[in-house]
N, CA, C and O atoms as a GROMACS GRO file, in nm:
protein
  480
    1UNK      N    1  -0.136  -2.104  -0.646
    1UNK     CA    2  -0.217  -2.114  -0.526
    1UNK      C    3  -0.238  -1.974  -0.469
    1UNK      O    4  -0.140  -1.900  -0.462
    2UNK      N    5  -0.355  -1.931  -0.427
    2UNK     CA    6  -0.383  -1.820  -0.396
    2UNK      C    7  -0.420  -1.834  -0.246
    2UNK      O    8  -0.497  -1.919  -0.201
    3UNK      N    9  -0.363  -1.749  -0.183
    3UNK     CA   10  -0.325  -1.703  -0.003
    3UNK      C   11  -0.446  -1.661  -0.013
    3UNK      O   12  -0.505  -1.633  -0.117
    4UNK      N   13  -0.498  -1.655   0.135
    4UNK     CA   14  -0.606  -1.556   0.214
    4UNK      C   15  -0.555  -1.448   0.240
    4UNK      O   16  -0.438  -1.440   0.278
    5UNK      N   17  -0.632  -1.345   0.225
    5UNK     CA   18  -0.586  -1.181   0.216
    5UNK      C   19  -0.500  -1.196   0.374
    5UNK      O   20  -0.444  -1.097   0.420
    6UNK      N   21  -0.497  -1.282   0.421
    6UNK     CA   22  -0.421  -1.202   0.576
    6UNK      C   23  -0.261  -1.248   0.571
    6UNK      O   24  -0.158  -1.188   0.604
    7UNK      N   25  -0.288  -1.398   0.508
    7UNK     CA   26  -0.136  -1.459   0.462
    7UNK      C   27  -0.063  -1.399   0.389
    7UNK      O   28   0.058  -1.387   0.408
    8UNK      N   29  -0.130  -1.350   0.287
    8UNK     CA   30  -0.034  -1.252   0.173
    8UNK      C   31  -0.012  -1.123   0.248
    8UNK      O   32   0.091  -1.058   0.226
    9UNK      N   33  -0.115  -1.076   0.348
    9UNK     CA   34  -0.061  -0.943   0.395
    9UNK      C   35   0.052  -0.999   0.449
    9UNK      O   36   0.159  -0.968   0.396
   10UNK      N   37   0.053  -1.071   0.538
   10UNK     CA   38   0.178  -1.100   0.620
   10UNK      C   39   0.317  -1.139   0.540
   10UNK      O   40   0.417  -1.096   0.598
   11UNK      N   41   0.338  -1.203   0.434
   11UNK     CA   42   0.412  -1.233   0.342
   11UNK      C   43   0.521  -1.126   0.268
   11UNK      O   44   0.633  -1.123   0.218
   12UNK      N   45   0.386  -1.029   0.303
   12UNK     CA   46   0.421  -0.895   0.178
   12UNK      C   47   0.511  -0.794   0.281
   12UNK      O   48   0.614  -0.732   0.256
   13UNK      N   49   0.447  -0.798   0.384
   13UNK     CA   50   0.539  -0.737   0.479
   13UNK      C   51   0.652  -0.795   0.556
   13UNK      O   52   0.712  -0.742   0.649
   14UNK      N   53   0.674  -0.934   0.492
   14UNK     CA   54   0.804  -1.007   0.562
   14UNK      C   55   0.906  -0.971   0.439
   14UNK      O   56   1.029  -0.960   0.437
   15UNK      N   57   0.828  -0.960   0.361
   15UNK     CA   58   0.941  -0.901   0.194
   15UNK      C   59   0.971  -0.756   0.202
   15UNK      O   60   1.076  -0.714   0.153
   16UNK      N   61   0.904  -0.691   0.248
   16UNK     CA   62   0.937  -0.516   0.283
   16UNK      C   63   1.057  -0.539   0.378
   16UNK      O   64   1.170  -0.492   0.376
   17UNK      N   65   0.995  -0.628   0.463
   17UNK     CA   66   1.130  -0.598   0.560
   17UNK      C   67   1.257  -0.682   0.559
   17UNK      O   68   1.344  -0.695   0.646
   18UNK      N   69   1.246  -0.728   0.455
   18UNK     CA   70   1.381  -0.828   0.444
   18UNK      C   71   1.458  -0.784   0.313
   18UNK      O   72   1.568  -0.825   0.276
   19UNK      N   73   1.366  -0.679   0.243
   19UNK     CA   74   1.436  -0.593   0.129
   19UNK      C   75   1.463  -0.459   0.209
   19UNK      O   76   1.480  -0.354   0.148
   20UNK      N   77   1.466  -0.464   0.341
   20UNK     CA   78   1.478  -0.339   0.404
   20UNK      C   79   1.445  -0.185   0.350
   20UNK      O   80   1.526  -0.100   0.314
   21UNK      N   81   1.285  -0.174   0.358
   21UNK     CA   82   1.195  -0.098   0.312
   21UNK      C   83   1.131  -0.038   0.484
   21UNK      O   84   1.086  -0.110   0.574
   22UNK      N   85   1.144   0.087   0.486
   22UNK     CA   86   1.148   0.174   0.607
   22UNK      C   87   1.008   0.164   0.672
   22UNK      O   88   0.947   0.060   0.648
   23UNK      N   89   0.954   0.246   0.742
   23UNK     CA   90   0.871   0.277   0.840
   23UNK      C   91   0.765   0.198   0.751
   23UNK      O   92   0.730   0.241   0.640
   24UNK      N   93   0.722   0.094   0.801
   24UNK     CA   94   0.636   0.012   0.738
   24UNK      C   95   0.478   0.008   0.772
   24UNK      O   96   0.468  -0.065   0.871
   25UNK      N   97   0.349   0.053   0.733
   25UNK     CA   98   0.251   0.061   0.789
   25UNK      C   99   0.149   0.026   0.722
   25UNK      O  100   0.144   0.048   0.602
   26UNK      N  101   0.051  -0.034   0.789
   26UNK     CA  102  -0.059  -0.116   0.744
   26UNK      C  103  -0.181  -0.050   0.800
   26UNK      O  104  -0.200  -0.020   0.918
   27UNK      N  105  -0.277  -0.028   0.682
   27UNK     CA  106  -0.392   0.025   0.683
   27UNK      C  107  -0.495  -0.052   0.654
   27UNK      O  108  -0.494  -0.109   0.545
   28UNK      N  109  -0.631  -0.076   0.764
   28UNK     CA  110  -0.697  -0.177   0.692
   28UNK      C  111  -0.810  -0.101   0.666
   28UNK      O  112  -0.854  -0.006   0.730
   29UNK      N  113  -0.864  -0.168   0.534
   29UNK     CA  114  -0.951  -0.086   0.455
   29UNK      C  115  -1.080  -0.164   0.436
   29UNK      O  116  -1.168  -0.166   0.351
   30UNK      N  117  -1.053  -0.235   0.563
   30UNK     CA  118  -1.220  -0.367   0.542
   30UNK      C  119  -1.384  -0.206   0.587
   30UNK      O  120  -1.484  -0.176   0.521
   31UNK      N  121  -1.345  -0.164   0.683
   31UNK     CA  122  -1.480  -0.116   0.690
   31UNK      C  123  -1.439   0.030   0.587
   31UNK      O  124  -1.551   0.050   0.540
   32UNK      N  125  -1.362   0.125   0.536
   32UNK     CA  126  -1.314   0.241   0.494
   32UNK      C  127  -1.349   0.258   0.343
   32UNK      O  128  -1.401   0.360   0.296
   33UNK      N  129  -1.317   0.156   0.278
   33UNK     CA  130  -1.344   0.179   0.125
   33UNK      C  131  -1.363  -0.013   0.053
   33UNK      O  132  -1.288  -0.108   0.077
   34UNK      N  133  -1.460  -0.013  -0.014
   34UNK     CA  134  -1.446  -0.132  -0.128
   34UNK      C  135  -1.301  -0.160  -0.208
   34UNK      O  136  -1.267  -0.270  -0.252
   35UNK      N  137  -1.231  -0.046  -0.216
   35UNK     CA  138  -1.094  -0.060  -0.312
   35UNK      C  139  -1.012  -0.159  -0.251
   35UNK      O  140  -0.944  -0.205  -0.342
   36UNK      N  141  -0.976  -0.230  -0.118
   36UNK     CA  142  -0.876  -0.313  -0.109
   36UNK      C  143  -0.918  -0.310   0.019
   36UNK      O  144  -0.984  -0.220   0.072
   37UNK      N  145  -0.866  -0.446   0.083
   37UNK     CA  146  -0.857  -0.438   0.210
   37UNK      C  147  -0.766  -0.420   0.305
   37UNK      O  148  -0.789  -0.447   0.422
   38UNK      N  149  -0.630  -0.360   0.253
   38UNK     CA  150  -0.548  -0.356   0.342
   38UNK      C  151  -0.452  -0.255   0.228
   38UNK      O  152  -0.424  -0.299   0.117
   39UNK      N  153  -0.417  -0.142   0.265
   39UNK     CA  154  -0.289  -0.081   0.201
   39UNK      C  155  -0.157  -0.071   0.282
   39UNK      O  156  -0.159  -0.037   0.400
   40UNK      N  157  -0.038  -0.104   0.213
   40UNK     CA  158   0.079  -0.142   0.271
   40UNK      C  159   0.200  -0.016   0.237
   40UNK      O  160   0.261  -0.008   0.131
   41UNK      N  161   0.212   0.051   0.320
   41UNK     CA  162   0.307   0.195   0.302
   41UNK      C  163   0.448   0.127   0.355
   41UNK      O  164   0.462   0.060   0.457
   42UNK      N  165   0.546   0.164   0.259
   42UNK     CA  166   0.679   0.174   0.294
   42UNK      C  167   0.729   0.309   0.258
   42UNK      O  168   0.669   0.402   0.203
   43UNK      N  169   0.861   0.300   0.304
   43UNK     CA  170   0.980   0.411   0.260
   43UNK      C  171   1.112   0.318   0.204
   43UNK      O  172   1.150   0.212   0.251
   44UNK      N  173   1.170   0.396   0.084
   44UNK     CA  174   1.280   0.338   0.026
   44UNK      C  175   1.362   0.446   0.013
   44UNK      O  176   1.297   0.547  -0.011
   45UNK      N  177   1.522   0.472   0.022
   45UNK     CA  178   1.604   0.543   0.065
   45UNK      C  179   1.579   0.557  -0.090
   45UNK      O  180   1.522   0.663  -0.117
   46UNK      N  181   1.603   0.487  -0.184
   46UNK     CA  182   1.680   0.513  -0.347
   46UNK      C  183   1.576   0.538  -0.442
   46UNK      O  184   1.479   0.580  -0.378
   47UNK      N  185   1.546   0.534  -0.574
   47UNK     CA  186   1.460   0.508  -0.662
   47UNK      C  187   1.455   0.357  -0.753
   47UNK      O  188   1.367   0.302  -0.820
   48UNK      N  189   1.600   0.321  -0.716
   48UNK     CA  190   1.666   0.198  -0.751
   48UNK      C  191   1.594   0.075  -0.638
   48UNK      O  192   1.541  -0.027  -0.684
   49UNK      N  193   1.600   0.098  -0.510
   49UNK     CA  194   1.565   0.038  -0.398
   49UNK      C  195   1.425   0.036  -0.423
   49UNK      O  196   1.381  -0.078  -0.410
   50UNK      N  197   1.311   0.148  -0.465
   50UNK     CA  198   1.188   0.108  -0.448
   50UNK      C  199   1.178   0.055  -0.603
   50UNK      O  200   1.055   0.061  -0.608
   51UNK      N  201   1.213   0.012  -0.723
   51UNK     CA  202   1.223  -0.086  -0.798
   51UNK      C  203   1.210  -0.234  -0.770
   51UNK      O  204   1.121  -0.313  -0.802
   52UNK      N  205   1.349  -0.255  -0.684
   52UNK     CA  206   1.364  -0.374  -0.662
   52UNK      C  207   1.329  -0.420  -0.559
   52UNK      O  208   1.375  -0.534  -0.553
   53UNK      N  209   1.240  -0.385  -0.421
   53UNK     CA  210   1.136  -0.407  -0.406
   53UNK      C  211   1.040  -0.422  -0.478
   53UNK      O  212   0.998  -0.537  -0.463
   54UNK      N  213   0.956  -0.341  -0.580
   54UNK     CA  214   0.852  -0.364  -0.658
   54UNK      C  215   0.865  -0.450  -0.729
   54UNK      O  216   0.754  -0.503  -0.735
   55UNK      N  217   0.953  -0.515  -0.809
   55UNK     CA  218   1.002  -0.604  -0.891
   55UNK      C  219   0.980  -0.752  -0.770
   55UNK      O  220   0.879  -0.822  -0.775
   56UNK      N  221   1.077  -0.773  -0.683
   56UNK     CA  222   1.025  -0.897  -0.566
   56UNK      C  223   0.929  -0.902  -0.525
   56UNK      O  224   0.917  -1.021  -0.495
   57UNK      N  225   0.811  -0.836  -0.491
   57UNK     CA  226   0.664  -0.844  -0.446
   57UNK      C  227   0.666  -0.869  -0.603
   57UNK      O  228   0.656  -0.991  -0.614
   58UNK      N  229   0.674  -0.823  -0.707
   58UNK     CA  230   0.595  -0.893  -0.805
   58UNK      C  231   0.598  -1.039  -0.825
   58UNK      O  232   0.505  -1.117  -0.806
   59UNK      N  233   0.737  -1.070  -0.873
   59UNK     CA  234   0.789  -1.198  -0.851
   59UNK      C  235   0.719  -1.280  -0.763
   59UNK      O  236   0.700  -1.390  -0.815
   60UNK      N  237   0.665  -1.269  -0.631
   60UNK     CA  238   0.690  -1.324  -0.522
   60UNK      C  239   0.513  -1.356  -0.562
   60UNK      O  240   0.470  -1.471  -0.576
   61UNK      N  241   0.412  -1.209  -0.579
   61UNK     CA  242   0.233  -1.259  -0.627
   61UNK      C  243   0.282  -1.314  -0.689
   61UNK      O  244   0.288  -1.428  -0.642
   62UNK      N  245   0.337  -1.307  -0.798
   62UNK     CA  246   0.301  -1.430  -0.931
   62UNK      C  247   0.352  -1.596  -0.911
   62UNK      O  248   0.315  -1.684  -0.988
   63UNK      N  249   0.429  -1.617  -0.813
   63UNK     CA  250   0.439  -1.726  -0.767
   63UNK      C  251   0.312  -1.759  -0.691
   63UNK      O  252   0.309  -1.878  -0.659
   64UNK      N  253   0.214  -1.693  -0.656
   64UNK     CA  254   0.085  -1.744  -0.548
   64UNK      C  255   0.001  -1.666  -0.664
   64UNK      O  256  -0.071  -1.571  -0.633
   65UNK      N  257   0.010  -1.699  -0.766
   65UNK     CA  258  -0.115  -1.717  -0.856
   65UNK      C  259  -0.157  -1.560  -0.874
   65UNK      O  260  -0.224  -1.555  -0.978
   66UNK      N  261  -0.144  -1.411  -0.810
   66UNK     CA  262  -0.146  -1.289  -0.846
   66UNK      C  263  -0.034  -1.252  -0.985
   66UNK      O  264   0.081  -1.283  -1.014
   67UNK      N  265  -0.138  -1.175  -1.044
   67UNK     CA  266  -0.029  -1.075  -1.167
   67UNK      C  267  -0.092  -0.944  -1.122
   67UNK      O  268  -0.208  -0.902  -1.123
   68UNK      N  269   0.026  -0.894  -1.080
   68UNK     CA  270   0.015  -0.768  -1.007
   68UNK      C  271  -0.016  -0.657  -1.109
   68UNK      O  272  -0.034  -0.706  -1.221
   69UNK      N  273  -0.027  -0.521  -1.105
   69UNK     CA  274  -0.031  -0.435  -1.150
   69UNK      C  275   0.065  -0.336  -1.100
   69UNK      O  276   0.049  -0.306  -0.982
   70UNK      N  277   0.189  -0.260  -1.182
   70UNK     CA  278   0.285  -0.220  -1.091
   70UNK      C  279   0.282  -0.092  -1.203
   70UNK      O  280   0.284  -0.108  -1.325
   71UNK      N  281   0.279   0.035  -1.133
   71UNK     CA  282   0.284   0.124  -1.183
   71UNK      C  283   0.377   0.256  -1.115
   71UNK      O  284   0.360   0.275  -0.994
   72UNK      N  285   0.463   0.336  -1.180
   72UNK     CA  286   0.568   0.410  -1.166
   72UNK      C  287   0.712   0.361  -1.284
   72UNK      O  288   0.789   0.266  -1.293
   73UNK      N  289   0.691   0.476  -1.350
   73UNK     CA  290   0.804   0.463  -1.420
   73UNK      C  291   0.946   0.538  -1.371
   73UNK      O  292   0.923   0.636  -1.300
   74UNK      N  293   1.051   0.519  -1.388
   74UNK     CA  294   1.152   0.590  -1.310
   74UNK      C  295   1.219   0.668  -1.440
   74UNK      O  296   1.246   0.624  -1.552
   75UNK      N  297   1.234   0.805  -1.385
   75UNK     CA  298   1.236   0.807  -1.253
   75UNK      C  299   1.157   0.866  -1.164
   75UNK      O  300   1.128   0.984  -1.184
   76UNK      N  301   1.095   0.782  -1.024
   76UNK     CA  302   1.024   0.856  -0.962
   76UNK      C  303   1.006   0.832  -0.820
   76UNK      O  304   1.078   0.745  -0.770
   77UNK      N  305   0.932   0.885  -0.753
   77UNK     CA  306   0.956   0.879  -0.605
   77UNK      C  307   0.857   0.824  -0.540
   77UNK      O  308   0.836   0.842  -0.420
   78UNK      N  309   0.786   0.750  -0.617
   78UNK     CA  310   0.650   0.642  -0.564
   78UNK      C  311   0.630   0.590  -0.688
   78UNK      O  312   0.622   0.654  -0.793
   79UNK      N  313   0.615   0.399  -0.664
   79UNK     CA  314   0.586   0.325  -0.688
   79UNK      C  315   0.413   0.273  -0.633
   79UNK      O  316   0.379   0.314  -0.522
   80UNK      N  317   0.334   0.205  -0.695
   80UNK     CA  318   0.208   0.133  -0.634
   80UNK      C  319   0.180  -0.040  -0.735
   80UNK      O  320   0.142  -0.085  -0.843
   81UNK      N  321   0.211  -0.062  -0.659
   81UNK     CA  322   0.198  -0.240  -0.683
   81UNK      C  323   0.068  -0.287  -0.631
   81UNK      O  324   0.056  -0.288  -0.508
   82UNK      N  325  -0.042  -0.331  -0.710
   82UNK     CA  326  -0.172  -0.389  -0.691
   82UNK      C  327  -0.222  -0.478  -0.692
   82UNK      O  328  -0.286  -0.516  -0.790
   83UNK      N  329  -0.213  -0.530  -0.608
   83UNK     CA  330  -0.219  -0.698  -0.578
   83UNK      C  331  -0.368  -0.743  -0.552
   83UNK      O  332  -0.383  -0.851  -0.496
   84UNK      N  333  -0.483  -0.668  -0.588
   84UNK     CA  334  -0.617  -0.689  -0.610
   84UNK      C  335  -0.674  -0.671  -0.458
   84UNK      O  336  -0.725  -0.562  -0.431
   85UNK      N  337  -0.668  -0.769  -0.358
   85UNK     CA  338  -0.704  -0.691  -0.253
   85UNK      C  339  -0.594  -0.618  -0.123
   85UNK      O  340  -0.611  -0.558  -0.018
   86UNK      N  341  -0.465  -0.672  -0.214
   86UNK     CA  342  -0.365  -0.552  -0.078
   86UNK      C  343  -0.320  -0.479  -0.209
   86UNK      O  344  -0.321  -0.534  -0.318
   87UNK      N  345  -0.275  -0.334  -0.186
   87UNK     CA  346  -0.196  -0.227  -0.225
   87UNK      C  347  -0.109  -0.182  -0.195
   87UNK      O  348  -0.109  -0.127  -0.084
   88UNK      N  349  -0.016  -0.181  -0.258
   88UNK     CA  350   0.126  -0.168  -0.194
   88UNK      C  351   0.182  -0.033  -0.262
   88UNK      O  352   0.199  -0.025  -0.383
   89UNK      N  353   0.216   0.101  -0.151
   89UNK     CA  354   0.282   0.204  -0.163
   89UNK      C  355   0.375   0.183  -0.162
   89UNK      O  356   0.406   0.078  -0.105
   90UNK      N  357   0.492   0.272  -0.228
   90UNK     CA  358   0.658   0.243  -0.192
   90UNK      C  359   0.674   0.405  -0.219
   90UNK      O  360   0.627   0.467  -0.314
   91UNK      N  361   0.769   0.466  -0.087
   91UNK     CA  362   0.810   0.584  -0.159
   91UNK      C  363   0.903   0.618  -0.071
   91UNK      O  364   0.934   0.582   0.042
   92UNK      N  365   0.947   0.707  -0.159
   92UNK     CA  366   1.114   0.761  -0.141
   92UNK      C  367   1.067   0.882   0.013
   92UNK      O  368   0.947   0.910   0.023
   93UNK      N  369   1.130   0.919   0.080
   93UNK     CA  370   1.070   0.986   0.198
   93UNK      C  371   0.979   1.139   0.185
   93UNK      O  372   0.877   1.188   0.233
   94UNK      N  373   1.076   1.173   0.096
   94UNK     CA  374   0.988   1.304   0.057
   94UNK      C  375   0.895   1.306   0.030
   94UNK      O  376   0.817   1.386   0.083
   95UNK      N  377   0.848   1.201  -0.083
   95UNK     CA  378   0.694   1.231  -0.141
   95UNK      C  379   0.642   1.145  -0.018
   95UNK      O  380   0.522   1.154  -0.043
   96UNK      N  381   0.648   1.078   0.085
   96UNK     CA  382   0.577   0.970   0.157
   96UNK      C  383   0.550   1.098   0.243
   96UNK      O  384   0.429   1.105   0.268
   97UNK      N  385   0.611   1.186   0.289
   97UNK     CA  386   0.546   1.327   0.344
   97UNK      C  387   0.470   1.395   0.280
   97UNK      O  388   0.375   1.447   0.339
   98UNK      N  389   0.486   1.415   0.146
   98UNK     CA  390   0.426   1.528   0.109
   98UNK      C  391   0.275   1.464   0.018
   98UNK      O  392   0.195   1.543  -0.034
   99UNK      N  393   0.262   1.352   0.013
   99UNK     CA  394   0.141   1.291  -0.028
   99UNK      C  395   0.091   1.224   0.134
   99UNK      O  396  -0.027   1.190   0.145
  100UNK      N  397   0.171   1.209   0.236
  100UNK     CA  398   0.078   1.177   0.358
  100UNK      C  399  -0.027   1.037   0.329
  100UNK      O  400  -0.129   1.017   0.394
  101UNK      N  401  -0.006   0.998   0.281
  101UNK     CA  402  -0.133   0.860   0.254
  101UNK      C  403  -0.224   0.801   0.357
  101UNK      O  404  -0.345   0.787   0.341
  102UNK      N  405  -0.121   0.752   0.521
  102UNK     CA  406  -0.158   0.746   0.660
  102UNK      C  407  -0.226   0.868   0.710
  102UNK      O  408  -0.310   0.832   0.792
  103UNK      N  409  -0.226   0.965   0.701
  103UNK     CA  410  -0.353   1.050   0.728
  103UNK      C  411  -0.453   1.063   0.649
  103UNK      O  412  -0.558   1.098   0.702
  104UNK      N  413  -0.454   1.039   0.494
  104UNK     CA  414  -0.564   1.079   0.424
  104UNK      C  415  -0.653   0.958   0.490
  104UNK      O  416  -0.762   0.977   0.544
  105UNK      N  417  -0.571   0.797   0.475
  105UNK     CA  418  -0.670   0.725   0.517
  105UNK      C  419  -0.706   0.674   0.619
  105UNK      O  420  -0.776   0.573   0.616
  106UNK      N  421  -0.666   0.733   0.734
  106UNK     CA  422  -0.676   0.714   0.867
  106UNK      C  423  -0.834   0.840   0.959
  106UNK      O  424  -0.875   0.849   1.075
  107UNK      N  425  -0.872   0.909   0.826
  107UNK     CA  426  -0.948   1.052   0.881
  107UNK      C  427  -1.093   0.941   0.912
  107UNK      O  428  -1.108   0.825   0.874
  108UNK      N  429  -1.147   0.993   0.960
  108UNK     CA  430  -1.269   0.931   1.040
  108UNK      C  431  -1.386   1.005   0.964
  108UNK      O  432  -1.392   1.127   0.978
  109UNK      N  433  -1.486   0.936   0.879
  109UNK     CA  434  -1.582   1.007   0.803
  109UNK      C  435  -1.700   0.965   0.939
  109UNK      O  436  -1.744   0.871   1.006
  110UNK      N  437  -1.709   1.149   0.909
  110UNK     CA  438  -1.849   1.186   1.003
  110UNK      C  439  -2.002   1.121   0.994
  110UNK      O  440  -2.054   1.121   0.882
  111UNK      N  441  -2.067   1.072   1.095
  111UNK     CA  442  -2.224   1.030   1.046
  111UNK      C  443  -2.324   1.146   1.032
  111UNK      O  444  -2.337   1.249   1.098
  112UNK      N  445  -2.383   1.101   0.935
  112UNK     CA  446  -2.518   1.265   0.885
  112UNK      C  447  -2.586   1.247   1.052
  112UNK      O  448  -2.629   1.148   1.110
  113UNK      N  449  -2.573   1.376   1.091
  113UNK     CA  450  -2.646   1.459   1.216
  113UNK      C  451  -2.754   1.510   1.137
  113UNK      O  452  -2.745   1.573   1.032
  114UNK      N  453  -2.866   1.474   1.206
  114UNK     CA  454  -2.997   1.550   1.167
  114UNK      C  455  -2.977   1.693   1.186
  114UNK      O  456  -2.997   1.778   1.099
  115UNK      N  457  -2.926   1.719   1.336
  115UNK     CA  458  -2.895   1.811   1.325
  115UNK      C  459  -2.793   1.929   1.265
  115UNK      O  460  -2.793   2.044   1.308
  116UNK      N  461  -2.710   1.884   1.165
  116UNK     CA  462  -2.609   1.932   1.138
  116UNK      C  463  -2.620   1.962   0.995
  116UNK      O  464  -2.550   1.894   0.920
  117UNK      N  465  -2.711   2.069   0.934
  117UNK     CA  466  -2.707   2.101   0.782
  117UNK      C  467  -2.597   2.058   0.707
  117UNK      O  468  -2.630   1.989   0.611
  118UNK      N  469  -2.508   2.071   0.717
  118UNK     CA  470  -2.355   2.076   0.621
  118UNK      C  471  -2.338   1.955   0.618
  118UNK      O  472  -2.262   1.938   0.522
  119UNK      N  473  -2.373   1.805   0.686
  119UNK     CA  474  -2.359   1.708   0.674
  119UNK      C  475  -2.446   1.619   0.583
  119UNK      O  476  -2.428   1.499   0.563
  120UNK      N  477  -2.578   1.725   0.513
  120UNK     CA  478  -2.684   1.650   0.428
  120UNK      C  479  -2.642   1.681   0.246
  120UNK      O  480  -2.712   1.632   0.158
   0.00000   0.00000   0.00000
């Protein structure tokens, strides 16, 4: 049985936080990009920890009719689990700083100004 994108968001983030997966944040990507409508950022203390998270969100789509796409081999410090229209980040704290994801997709694309050459 397949959820409405808002049930599974909500689902997916009751499993982040009950696998106790850190600063948890939700990006919605309905007006921003065609790629998904919602990306789901965590933090995981271990490399072991963002596994087995990734491993239970898998488990958990494929019980509601998703076969995820889960990519990161370990060892490493981000995981991405693709659940067709949510996306799920997992990362260890360092790289969740140093790749920034919540600002890349939070930036506000400018509208073409007639007046504004550099915008054509």
């Amino acid at each position: 049985m397949v959820e409405s994108t808002e049930s599974l968001k909500d689902k997916l983030i009751s499993i982040l936080d009950d696998k106790k997966a850190e600063h948890i944040h939700v990006i919605d990507l309905h007006k921003k990009s065609i790629l998904a409508d919602y990306l789901l950022i965590a933090s995981a203390q271990s490399s072991r920890q963002l596994y087995a998270i990734a491993e239970h969100i898998g488990i958990e789509l494929k019980r509601h009719g998703i076969v995820p796409i889960i990519d990161g081999t370990p060892p490493t410090d981000w995981v991405v689990v693709d659940a067709g229209d949510i996306v799920i980040h997992l990362f260890r704290p360092e790289a969740r700083t140093f790749y920034n994801l919540e600002k890349m997709w939070s930036t506000v694309i400018p509208e073409k100004d007639s007046k504004d050459p550099s915008l054509h």
